[in-house]
C-alpha positions as CSV (number, residue, x, y, z in Angstrom):
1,X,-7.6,21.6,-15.0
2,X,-8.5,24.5,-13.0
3,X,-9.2,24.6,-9.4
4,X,-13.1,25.7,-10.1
5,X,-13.6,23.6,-12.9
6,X,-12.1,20.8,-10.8
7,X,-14.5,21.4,-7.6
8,X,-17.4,21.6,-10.3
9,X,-16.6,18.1,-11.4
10,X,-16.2,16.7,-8.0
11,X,-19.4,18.5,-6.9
12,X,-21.2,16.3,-10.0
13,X,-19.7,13.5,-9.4
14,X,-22.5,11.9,-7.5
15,X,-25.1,11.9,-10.3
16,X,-22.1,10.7,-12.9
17,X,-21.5,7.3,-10.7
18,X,-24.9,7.0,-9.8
19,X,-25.9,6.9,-13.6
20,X,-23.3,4.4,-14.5
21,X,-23.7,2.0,-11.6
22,X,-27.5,1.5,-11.4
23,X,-28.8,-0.1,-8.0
24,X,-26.0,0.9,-5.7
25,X,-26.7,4.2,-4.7
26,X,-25.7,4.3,-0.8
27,X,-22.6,2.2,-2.3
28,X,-22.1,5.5,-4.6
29,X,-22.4,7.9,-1.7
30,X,-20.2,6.8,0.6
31,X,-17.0,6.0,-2.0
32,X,-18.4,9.8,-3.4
33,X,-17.3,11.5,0.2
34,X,-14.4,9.7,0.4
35,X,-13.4,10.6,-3.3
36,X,-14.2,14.1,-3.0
37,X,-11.9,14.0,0.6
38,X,-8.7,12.7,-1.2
39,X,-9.1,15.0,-4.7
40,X,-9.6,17.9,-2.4
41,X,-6.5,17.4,-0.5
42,X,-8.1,16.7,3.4
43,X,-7.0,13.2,4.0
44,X,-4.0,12.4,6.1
45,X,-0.6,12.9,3.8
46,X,1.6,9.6,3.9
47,X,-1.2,7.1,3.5
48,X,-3.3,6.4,-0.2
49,X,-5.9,9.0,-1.1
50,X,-8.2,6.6,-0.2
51,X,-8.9,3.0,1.1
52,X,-12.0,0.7,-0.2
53,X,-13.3,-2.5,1.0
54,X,-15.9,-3.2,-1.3
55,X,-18.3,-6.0,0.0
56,X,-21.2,-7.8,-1.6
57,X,-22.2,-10.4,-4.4
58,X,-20.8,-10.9,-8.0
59,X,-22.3,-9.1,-10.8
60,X,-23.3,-5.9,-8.2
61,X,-20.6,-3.7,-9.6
62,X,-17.8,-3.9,-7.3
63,X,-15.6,-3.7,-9.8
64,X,-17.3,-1.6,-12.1
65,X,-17.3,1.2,-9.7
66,X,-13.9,1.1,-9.4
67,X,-12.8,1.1,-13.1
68,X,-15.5,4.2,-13.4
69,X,-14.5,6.6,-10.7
70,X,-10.5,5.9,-11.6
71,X,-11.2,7.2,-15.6
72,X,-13.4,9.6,-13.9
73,X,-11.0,11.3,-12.0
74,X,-7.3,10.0,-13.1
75,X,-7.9,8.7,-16.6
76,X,-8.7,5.9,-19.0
77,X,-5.8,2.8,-18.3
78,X,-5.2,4.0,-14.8
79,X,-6.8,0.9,-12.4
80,X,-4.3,-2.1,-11.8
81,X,-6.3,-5.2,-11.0
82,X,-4.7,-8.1,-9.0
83,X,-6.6,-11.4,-8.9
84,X,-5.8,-12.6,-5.6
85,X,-6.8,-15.7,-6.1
86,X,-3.3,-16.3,-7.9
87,X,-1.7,-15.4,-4.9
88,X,-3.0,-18.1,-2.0
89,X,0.6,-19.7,-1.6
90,X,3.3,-17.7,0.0
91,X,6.0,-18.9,-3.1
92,X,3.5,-16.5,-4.9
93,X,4.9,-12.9,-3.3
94,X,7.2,-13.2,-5.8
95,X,4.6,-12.5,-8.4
96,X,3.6,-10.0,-6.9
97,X,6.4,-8.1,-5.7
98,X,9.3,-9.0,-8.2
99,X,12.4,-10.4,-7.1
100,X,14.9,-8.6,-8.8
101,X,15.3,-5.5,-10.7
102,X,15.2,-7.5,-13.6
103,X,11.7,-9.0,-12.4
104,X,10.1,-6.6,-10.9
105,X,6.2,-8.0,-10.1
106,X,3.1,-7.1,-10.8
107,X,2.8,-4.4,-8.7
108,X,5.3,-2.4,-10.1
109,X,5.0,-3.0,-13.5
110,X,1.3,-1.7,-12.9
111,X,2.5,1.5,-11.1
112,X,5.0,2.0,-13.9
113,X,1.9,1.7,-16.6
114,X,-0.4,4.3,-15.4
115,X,2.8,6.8,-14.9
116,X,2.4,6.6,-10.8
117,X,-0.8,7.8,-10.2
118,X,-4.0,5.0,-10.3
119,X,-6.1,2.7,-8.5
120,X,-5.2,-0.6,-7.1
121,X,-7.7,-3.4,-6.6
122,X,-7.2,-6.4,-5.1
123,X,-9.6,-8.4,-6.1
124,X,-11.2,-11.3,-3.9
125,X,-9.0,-10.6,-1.0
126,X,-10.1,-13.4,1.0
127,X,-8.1,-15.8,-1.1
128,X,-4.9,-14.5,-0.4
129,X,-2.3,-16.0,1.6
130,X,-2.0,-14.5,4.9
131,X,1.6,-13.2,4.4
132,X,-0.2,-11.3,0.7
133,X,-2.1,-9.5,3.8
134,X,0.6,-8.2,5.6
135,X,2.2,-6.5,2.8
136,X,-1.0,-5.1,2.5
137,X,-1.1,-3.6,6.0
138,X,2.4,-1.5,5.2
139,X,0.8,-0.3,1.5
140,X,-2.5,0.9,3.6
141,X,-0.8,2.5,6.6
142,X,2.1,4.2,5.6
143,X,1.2,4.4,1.4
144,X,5.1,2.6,0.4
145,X,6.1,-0.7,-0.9
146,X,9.3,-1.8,-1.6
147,X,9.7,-4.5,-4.3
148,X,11.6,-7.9,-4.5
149,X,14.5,-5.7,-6.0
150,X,14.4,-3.2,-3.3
151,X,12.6,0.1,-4.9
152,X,10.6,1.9,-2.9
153,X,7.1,2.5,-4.8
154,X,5.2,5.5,-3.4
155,X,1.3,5.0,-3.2
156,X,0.3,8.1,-1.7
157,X,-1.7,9.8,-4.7
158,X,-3.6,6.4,-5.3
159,X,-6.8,4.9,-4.5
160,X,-6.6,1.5,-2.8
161,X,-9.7,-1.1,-3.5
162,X,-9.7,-4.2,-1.4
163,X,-12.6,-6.6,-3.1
164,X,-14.7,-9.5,-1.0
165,X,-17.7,-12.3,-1.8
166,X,-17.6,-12.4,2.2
167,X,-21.2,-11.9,3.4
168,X,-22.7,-12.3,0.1
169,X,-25.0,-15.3,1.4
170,X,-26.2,-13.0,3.6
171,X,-26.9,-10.4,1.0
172,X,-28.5,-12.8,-0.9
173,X,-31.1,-14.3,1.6
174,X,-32.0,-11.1,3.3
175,X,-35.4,-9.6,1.1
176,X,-36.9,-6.6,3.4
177,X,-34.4,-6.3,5.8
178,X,-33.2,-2.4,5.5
179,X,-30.2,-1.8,3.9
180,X,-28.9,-0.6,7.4
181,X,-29.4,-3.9,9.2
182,X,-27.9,-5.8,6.2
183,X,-24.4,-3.3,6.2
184,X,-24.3,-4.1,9.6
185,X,-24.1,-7.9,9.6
186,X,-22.4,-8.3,6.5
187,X,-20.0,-6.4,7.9
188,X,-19.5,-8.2,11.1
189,X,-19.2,-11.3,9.3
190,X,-15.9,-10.2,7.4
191,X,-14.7,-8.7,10.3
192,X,-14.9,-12.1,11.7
193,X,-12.5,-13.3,8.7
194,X,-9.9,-11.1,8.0
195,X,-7.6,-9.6,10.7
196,X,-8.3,-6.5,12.6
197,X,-5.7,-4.9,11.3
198,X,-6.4,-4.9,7.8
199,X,-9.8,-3.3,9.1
200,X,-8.3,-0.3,11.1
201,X,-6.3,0.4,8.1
202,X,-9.4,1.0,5.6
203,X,-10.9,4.2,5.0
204,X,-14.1,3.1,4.5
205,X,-16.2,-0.4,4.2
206,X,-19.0,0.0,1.5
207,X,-21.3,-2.8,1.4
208,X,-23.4,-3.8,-2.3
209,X,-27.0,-4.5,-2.5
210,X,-27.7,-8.0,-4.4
211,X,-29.4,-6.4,-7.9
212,X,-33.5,-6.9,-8.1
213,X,-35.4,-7.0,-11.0
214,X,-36.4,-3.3,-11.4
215,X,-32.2,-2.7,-11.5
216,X,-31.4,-4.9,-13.5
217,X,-33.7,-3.8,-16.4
218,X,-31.8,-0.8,-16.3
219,X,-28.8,-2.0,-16.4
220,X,-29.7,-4.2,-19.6
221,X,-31.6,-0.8,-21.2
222,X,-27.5,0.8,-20.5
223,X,-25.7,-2.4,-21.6
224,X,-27.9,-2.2,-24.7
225,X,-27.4,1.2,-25.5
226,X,-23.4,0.9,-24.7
227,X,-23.4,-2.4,-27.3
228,X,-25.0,-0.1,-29.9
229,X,-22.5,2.6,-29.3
230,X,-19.7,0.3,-30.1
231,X,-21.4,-1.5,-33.0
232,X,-21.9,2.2,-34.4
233,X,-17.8,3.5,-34.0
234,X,-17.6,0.0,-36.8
235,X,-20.3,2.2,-38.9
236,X,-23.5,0.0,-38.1
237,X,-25.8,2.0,-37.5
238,X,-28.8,0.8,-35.8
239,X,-31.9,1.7,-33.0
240,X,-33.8,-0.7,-30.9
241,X,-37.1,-1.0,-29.4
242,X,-38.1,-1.1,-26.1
243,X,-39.2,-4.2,-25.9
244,X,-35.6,-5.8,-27.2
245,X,-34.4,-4.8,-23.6
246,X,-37.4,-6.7,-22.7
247,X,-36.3,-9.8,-24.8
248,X,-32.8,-9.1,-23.2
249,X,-34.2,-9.1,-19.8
250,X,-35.7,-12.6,-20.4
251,X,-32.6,-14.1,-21.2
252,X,-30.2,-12.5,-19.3
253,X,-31.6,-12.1,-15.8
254,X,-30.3,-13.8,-12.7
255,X,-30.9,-13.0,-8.8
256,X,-27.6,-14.9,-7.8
257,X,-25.0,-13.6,-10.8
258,X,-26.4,-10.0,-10.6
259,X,-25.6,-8.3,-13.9
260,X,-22.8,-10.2,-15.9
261,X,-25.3,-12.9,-17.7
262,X,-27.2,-9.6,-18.5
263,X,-24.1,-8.3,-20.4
264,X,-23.4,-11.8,-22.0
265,X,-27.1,-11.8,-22.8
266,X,-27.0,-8.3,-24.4
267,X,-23.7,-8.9,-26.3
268,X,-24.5,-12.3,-27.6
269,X,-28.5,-11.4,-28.9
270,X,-27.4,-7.6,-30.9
271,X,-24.0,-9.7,-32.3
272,X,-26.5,-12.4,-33.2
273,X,-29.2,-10.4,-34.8
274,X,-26.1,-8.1,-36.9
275,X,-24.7,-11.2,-38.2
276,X,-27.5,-12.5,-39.7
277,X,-28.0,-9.1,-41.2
278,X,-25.0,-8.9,-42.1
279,X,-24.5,-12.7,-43.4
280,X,-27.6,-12.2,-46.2
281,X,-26.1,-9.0,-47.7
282,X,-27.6,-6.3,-45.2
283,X,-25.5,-3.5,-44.4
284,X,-26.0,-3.6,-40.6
285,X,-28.2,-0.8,-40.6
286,X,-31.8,-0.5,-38.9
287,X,-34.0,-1.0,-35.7
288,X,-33.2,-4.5,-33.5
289,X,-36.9,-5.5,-32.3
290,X,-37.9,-8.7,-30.8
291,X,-38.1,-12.2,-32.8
292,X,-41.9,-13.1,-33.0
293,X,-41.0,-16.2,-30.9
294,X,-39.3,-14.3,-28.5
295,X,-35.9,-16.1,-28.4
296,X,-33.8,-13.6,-30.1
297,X,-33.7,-10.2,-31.9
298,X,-33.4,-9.5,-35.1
299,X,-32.5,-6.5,-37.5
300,X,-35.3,-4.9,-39.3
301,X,-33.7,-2.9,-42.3
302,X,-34.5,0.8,-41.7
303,X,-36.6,0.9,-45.2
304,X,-38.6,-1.9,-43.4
305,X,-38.4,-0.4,-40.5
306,X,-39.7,2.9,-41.0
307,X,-42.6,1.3,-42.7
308,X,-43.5,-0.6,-39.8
């Protein structure tokens, strides 16, 4: 990649992550800056590229944002995800960092996988045990970690995502309060539960809106047309109607669980509706409309279709 075609694709990356996480757009901005920092080479050398703690409610696209701006800008396969739930006992390091060179943990076999360069994500960081932390703090400040069987893993060309529910109550009660005021106190709440340290090691603290109804019914009109994407690379070929989202919305909407019942909802009603097809000799080909009744959709053959 050249250096101009590079800056072109930083300069658009804005409107790429804003299009694939819907609702989340100060979120987007501020990861944005801080990406376009550590891919043009202005952040200081010996530490990651960048640092995330990502803050806020399931379902808002904490996650999400993550995967999307690592195959964005490294590559497909290049984000390592740690549950850190599975690490709230300190007999767990182990797991995580390998105790021998013949076990080497899950942090190096991830770094091996995507070749050295990636993203890693800690997920739900509040669960880990204290001593998970502090290994964290020498991976933040001075981008190295050395492994049960004493290699030294450089983590200077990554991205470093820290993950957190803490504040999400918050995020969830507060209705017109501006998005400024909200930051603010969920942020002071999970500074009041992890350790100052961890903070002044983070490059930036991004904080998620909980996802209202307007969002959401964009995000089921994308998780729609992504499902019929992947149905058509198996050579089904079908359309949909707009008021299947709407059918989709019904079933799949949630103000506490933000968008993942909308993806269940999307995969489980086109699946549905193809099956049948498919089950009384159709060859998974037409326009998904709503079911009369409303509970489901259902696969009008295009001759049918058309003709409707």
């Amino acid at each position: 990649m050249t250096a101009a075609h590079s800056r072109e694709t930083l300069r658009a990356l804005p409107t790429r992550l804003r299009g694939a996480i819907i609702g989340q757009d100060e979120a987007v901005r501020t990861v944005v800056e801080r990406l376009q920092h550590g891919e043009l080479g202005l952040t200081q050398r010996g530490r990651p590229k960048a640092s995330f703690l990502f803050l806020g409610p399931t379902g808002v696209g904490k996650t999400e944002l993550s995967l999307r701006f690592t195959e964005d800008l490294i590559g497909p396969g290049r984000l390592v995800r740690l549950d850190m739930s599975e690490y709230q006992t300190p007999d767990r390091l182990g797991l995580l960092l390998g105790t021998s060179r013949d076990d080497p943990g899950r942090i190096a076999e991830g770094f091996d996988a995507c070749a050295g360069v990636g993203t890693l994500l800690f997920d739900e960081i509040e669960k880990a045990h204290p001593r998970v932390l502090n290994i964290l703090l020498q991976l933040l400040d001075v981008a190295r970690l050395t492994t049960g069987g004493n290699r030294v893993l450089d983590f200077s060309p990554w991205y470093c995502v820290l993950t957190s529910n803490l504040g999400s109550q918050r995020i969830l009660t507060m209705r017109k309060s501006k998005y400024e005021t909200m930051e603010r106190l969920v942020r002071q709440e999970a500074q009041r539960e992890l350790s100052p340290e961890l903070f002044a090691r983070i490059t930036a603290t991004v904080v998620f809106n909980k996802l209202g109804y307007e969002a959401q019914c964009g995000i089921a009109a994308a998780m729609l047309a992504n499902e019929l994407r992947e149905q058509a690379a198996r050579g089904y070929a079908m359309t949909a109607d707009a008021n299947a989202v709407e059918v989709i919305v019904q079933q799949g909407y949630d103000d506490r669980l933000g968008a993942r019942p909308m993806r269940d909802a999307t995969e489980r009603l086109v699946r549905n509706a193809l099956a049948e097809d498919l089950l009384n000799q159709g060859r998974g080909i037409g326009r998904l409309r709503a079911h009369p009744a409303g509970i489901k959709l259902e696969l009008l053959p295009a001759a049918t279709a058309a003709a409707a």
